[in-house]
C-alpha positions as CSV (number, residue, x, y, z in Angstrom):
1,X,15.9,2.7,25.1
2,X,17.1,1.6,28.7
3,X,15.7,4.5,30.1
4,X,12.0,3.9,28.6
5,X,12.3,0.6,30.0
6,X,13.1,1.9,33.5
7,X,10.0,4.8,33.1
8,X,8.1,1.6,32.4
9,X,8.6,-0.3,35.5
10,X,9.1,2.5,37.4
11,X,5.3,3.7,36.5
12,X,3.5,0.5,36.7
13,X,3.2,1.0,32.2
14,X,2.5,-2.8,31.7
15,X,4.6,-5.9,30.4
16,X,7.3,-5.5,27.8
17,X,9.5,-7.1,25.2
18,X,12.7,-6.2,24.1
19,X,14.1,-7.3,21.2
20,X,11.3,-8.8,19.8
21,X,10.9,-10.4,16.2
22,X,8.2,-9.0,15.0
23,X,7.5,-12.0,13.1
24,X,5.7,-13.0,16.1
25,X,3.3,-10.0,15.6
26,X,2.0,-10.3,12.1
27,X,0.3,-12.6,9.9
28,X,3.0,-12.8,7.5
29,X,5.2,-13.8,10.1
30,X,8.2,-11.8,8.9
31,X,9.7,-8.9,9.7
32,X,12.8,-7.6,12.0
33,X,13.0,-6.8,15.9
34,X,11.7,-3.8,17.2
35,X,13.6,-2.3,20.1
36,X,10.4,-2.4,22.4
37,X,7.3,-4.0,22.3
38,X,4.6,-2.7,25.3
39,X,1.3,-3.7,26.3
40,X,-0.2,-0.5,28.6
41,X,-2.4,-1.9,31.0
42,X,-5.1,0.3,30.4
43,X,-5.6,3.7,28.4
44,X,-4.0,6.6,31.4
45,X,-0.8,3.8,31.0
46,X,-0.5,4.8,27.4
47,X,-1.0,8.2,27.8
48,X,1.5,8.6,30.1
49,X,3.5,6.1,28.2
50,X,3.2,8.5,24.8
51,X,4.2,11.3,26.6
52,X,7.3,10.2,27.8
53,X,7.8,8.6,24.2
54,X,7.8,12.2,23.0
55,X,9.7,13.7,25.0
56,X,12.4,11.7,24.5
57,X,11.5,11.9,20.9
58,X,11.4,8.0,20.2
59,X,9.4,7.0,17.3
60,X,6.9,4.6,18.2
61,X,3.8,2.9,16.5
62,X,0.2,1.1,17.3
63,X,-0.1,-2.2,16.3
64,X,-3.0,-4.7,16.5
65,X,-3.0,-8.1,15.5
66,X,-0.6,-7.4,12.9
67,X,-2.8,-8.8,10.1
68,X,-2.9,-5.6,7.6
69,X,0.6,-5.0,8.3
70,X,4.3,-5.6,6.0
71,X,7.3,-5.2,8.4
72,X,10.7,-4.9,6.8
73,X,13.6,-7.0,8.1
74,X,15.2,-4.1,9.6
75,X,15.3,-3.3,13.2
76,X,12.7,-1.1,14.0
77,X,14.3,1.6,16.2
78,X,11.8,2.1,18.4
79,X,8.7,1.4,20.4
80,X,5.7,-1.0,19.1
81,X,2.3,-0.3,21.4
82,X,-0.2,-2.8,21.2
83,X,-3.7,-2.7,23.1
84,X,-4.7,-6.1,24.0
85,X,-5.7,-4.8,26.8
86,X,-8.6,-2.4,26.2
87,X,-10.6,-5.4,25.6
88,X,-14.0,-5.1,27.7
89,X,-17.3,-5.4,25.6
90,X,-20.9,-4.3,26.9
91,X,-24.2,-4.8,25.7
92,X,-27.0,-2.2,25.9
93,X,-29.7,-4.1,23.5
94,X,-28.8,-3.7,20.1
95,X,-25.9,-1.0,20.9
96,X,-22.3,-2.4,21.7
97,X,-19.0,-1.1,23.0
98,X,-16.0,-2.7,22.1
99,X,-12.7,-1.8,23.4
100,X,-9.6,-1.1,20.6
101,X,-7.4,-4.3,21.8
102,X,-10.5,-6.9,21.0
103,X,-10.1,-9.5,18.6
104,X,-12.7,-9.1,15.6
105,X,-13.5,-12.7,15.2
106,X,-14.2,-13.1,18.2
107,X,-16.3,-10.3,18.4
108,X,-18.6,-10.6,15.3
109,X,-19.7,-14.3,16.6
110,X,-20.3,-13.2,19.7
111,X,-23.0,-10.9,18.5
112,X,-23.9,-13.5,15.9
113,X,-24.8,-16.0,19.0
114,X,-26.8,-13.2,20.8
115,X,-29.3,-12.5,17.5
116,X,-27.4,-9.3,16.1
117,X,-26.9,-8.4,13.3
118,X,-24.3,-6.2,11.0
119,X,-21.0,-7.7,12.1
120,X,-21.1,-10.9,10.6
121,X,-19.4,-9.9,7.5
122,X,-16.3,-9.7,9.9
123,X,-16.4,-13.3,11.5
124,X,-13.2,-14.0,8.8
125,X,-11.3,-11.1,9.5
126,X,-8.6,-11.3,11.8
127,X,-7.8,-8.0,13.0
128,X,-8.5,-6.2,16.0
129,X,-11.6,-3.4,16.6
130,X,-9.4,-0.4,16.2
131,X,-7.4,-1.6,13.6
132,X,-10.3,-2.5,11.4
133,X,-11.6,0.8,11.8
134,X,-8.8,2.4,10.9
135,X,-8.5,0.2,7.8
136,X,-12.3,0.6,7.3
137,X,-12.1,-3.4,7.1
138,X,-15.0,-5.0,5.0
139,X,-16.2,-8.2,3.2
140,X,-19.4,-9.0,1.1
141,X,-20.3,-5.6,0.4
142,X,-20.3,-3.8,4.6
143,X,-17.7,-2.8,6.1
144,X,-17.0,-0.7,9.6
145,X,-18.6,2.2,8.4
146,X,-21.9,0.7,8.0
147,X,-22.2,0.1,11.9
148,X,-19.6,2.1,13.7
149,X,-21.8,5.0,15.4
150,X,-19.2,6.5,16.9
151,X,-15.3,5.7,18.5
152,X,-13.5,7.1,21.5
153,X,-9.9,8.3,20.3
154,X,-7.2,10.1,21.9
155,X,-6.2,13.0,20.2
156,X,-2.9,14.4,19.1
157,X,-2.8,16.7,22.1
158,X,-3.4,13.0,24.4
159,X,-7.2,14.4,24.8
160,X,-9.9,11.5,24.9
161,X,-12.4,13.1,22.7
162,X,-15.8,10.6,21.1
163,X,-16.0,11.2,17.1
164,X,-19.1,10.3,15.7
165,X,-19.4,8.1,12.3
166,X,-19.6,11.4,9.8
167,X,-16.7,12.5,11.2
168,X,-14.6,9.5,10.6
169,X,-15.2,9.6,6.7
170,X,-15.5,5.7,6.0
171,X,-14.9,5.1,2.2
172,X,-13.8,2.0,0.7
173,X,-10.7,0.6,2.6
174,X,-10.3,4.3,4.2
175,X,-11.1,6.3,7.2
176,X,-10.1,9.8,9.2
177,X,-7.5,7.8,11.0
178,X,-6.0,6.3,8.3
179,X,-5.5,9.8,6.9
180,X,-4.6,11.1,10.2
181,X,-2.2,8.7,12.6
182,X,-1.7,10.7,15.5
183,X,-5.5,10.0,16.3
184,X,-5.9,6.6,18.1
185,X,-9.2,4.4,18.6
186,X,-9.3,3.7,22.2
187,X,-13.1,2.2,21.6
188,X,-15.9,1.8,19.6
189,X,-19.6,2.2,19.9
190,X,-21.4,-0.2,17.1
191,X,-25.5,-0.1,16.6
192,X,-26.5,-3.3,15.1
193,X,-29.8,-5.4,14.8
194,X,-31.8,-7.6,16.2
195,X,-32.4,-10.7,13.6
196,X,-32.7,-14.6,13.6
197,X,-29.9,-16.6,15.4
198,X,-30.2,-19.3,13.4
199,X,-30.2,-17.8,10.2
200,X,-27.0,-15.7,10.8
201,X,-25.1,-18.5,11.8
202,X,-26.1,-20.4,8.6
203,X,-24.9,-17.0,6.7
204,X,-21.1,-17.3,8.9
205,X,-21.0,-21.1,8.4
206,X,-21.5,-20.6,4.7
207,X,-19.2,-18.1,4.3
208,X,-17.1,-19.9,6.6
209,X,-17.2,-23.2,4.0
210,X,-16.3,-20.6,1.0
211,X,-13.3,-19.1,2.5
212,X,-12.0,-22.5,3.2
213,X,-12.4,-22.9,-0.4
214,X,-11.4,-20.1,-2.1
215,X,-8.5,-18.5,0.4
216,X,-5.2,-20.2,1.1
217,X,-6.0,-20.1,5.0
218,X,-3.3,-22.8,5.4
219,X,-0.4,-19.8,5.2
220,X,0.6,-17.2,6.5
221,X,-0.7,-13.9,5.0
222,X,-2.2,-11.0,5.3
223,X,-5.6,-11.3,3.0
224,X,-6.2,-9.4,0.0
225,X,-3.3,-7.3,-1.1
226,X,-4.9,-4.9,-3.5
227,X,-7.8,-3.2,-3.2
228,X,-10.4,-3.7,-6.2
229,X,-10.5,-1.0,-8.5
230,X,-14.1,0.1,-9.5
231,X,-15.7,-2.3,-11.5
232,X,-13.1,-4.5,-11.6
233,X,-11.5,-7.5,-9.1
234,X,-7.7,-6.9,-8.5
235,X,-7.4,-10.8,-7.7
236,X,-9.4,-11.6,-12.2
237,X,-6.5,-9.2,-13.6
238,X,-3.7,-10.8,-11.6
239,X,-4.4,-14.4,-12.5
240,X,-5.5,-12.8,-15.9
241,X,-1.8,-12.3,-16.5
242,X,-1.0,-15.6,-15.5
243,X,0.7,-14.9,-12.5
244,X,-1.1,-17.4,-10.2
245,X,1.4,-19.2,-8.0
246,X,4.5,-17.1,-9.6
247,X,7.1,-16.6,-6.6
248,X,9.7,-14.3,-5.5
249,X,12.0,-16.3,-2.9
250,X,9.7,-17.7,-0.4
251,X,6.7,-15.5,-1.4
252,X,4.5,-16.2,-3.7
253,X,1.1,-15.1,-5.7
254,X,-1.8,-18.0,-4.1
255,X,-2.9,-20.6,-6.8
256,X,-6.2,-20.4,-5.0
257,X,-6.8,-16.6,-5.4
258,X,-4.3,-14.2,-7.2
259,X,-5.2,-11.1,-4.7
260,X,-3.5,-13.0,-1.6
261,X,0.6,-13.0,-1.6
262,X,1.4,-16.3,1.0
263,X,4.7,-16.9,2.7
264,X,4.7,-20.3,1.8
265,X,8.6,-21.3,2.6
266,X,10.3,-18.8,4.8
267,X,9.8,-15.6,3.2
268,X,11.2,-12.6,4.0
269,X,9.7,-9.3,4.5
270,X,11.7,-8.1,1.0
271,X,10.7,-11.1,-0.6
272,X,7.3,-10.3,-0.1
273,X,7.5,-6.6,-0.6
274,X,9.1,-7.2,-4.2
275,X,6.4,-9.6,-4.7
276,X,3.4,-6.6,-4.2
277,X,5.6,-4.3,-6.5
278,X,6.3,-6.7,-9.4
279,X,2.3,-7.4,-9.6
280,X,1.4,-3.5,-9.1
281,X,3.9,-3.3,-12.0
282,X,2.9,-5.8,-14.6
283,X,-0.9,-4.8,-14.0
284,X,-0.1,-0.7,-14.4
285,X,1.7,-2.1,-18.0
286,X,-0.4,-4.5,-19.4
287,X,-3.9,-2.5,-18.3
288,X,-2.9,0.7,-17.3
289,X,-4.8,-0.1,-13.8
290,X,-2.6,1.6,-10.9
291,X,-3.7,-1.2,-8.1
292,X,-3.6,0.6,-4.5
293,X,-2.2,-1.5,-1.7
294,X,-4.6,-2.7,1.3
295,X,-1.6,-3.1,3.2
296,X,0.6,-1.0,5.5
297,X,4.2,-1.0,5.0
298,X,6.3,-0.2,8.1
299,X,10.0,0.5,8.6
300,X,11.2,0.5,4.9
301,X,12.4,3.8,5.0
């Protein structure tokens, strides 16, 4: 890895971090230390930084805030990427661009404040732009799919090529990039609305005032763990079986709502893992309802 750290200074790449917990890195806040962590200054820093990643054939992996994400304890043997910095946003009316790296949250108010609408079903979800793309992130019944129009990605081949919203194949908690990895959002082009400032930030505050109530914000997690199978609400057939506030070591199953897994003392990335499979588990026997994980799990090969 010494070498990759002296291609990175040696080329200007951006900061790095070695040895870092990647507990730092997720909202579970678990998970081992990955050799490297990088932060490309911009998006010809990455290239160049990917291509000398393969060539030395060093596994490596984009991360944004973390927040979808289950790290095992493990090292990870390799290189963590994330984007922070393709973080410009532009305005053209009701049309904006958003680079990768930019915080959701902060996003979706900003374009509640300026009298758009379509992203305020977001204003509760912290991930970043291209990471709730590629998980097709949604709430109250829109998701990314509704107002992507199209994302700038860099292809396999390191190519910056735009792909338009049909070609992305949004379904529910799904998208093209999800299905295909080596394809990375550099940026996205959203077309929202014009509608009433005032009346959209009485739609976040409200929503705002329910989450409070109904999500155990006060932990660490990573939001819902399951998705909902049609017709039916993974978190109703978890507490169903009774499993609200059951624990595994310092994981446990929320007592405010049964689809989000808290690290409420210490936890550790196993703890939490055996957690998701004991539920998936108990639900596939007593229902026969295979529940399909929101989550990502990385290193636990």
């Amino acid at each position: 890895m010494q070498e990759i750290v002296e291609y990175i200074n040696n080329n200007n790449i951006g900061k790095y971090l070695e040895n870092e917990s990647m507990a730092k890195h997720t909202t579970y806040r678990v998970g081992g230390n990955a050799k490297l962590f990088v932060y490309p200054k911009d998006k010809e820093k990455l290239i160049l930084l990917l291509k000398e990643l393969r060539n030395k054939n060093i596994k490596y992996k984009i991360l944004g805030n973390g927040s979808n994400t289950l790290f095992s304890d493990e090292e990870y043997d390799g290189v963590i990427i994330n984007l922070e910095s393709l973080d410009s946003i532009r305005y053209f009316r009701t049309t904006v661009k958003a680079g990768a790296g930019v915080n959701l949250i902060k996003l979706s108010n900003q374009t509640v404040r300026k009298g758009l609408a379509g992203l305020e079903f977001a204003t509760g979800i912290p991930g970043t732009v291209g990471g709730a793309i590629y998980m097709n992130a949604g709430a109250y019944k829109s998701d990314m799919g509704y107002i992507t129009k199209s994302i700038q990605v860099l292809t396999p081949n390191l190519e910056v090529i735009t792909m338009t919203n049909k070609e992305l194949d949004f379904h529910y908690r799904s998208s093209f990039l999800q299905k295909n990895k080596d394809y990375i959002c550099l940026e996205a082009t959203f077309k929202l609305r014009e509608n009433d400032k005032a009346l959209l930030l009485e739609i976040v505050e409200d929503r705002k005032q329910r989450r409070l109530e109904s999500q155990p914000l006060e932990y660490p997690s990573a939001g819902s763990v399951f998705r909902n199978p049609e017709n039916l609400f993974a978190g109703k057939l978890i507490e169903d079986l009774g499993y609200k506030g059951y624990s595994i070591g310092g994981a446990k199953v929320s007592e405010k709502h049964a689809n989000f897994i808290i690290n409420y003392n210490n936890a550790t990335g196993k703890d939490i893992k055996t957690l998701i499979d004991f539920i998936k588990k108990e639900v596939k026997e007593k229902y026969n309802v295979e529940l399909k994980c929101e989550q990502e799990f990385v290193n636990w090969e």
